[in-house]
N, C-alpha and C positions, 0 to 999 in steps of 0.2 A: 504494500500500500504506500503511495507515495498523498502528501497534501500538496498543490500548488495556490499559493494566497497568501496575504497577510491581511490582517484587522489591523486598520489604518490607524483608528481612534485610539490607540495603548499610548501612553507613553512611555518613550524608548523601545522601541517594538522588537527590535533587532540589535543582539547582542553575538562576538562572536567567544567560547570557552576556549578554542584555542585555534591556530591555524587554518583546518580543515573543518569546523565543527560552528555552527549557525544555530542559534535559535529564536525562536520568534512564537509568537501565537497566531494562531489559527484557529477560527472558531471558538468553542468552548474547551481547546487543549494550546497546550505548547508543545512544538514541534522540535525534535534537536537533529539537525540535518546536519549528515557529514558528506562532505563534497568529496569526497577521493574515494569511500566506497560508496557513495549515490544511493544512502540508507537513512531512514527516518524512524525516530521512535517521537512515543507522542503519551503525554503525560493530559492526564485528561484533568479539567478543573473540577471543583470541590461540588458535590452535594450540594441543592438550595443555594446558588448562583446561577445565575444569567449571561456571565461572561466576565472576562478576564479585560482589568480598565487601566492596569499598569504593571512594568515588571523591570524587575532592577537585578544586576550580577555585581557579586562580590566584587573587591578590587584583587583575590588573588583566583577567581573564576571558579569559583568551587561551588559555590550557592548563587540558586537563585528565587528569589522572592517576589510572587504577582499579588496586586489586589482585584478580588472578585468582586462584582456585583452583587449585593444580597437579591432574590426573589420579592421578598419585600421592602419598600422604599420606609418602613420603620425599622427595618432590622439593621445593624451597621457592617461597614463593609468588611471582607475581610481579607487577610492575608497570611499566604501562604508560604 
């Protein structure tokens, strides 16, 4: 399974973990695409969200942390 897209509205949308290795969100996952073996894995986002509204990598690329949309505009958002 490949994804082609990105969800424009993230901010920072596209991070790269090192050299050959891409990640971005897509839909309701984040995708980690390696350019040398042209392989995708895909982290799907949290239960009770709506979608994935920003995403940030560590400074030594090891983590990475999104905030979801709650389902409910009372419940707060959250992060992963």
């Amino acid at each position: 399974k490949h994804v082609f897209g990105l969800k424009a509205d993230v901010t920072d949308n596209v991070a790269y973990l090192d050299e050959q290795t891409a990640i971005f969100p897509a839909g309701h996952n984040l995708v980690i695409h390696n350019t040398e073996q042209r392989s995708q894995k895909f982290v799907p986002g949290s239960d009770g969200a709506v979608g994935i509204v920003a995403m940030a990598v560590s400074s030594n690329r090891k983590f990475v942390a999104i905030a979801e949309r709650p389902e409910r505009p009372s419940d707060k958002p959250m992060v992963t």
